[in-house]
C-alpha positions in Angstrom: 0.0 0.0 0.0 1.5 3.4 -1.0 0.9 6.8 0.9 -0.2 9.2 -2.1 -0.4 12.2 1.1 -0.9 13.2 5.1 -3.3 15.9 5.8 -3.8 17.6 9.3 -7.2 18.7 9.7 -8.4 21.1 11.6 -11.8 22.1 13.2 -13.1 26.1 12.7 -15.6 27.9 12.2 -13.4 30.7 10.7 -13.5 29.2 7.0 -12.4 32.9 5.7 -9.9 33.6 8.5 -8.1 30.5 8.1 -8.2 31.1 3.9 -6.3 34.4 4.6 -4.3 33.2 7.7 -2.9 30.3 5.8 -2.2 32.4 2.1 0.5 34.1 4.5 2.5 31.4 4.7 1.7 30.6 1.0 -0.6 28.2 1.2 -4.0 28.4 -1.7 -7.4 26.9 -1.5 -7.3 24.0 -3.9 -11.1 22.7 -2.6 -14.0 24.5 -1.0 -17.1 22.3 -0.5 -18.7 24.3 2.4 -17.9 22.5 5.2 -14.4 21.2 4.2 -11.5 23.3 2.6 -8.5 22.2 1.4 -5.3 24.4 1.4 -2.2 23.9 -0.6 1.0 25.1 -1.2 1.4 25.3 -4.8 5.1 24.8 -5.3 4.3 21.4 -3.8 0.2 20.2 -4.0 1.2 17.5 -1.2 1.4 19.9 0.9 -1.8 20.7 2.3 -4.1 21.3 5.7 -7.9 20.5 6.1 -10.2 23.0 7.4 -13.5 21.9 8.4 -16.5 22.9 9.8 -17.6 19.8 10.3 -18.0 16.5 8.7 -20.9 16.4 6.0 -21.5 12.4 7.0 -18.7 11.6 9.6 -19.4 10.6 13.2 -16.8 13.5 14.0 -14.2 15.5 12.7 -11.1 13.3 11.9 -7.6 14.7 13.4 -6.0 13.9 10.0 -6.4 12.4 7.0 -4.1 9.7 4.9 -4.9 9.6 1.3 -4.0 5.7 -0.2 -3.9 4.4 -3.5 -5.9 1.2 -1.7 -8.5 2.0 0.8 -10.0 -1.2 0.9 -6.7 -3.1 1.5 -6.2 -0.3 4.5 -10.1 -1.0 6.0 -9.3 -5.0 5.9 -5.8 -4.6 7.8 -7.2 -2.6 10.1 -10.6 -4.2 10.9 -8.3 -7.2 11.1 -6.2 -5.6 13.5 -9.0 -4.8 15.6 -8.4 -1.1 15.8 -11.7 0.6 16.0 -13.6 1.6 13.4 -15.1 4.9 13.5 -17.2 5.5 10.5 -17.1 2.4 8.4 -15.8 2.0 4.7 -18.1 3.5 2.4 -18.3 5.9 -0.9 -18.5 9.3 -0.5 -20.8 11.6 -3.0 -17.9 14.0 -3.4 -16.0 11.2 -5.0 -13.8 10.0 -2.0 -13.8 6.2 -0.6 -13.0 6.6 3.1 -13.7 5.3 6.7 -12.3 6.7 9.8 -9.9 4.9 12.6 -8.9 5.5 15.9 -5.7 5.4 16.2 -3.7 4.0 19.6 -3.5 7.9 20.5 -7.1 8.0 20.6 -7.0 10.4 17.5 -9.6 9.7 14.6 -7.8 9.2 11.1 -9.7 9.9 8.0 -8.2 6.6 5.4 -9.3 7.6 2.4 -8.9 7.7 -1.9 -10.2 9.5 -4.4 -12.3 7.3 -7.1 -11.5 7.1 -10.4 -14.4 7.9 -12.9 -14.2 6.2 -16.6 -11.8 8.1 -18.6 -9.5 9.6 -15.9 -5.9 9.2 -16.3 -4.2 9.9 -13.0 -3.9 7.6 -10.5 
């Protein structure tokens, strides 16, 4: 299983403060659904920070997220682990596969990838 990136995510209300806070330090918005906003630096896109109101269908919201190229193959290793599963595996209508874990911390951790419609050619 390969790591495509490691998001913190953080909790506000301040969707516009954090915007302008964050484009100090050089970081864009990339994503804006609302409730979730992605920021970004663009001299590297991995290098990001969630900012979210809260979770459009999450239990709560997760303390960071790990984008993998194979989400299920994460949800059986960990369900097999017997970590505890937060929010179970499921398809997301913003076009994300994800479940949430708790990891030995306590923290919640947002496993996710994006899906692949016919016809895209990233990965």
């Amino acid at each position: 299983m390969t790591v495509r990136r490691v998001v913190p995510n953080v909790r506000s209300e301040a969707m516009r403060e954090n915007r302008e806070f964050y484009g100090l330090l050089g970081l864009e918005e990339v994503m804006n659904l609302g409730w979730v906003m992605t920021l970004a630096s663009p001299a590297n896109p991995t290098a990001q920070i969630g900012v979210m109101t809260d979770d459009k269908t999450g239990p709560v919201v997760p303390d960071l997220s790990i984008e993998v190229d194979d989400v299920d193959a994460a949800y059986a290793a960990m369900r097999d682990s017997g970590a505890e599963i937060v929010h179970p595996l499921r398809d997301e209508e913003w076009g994300v596969r994800r479940f949430f874990v708790r990891d030995p911390n306590g923290r919640v951790i947002n496993v996710l990838n994006h899906r692949r419609e016919p016809g895209d050619m990233d990965g």
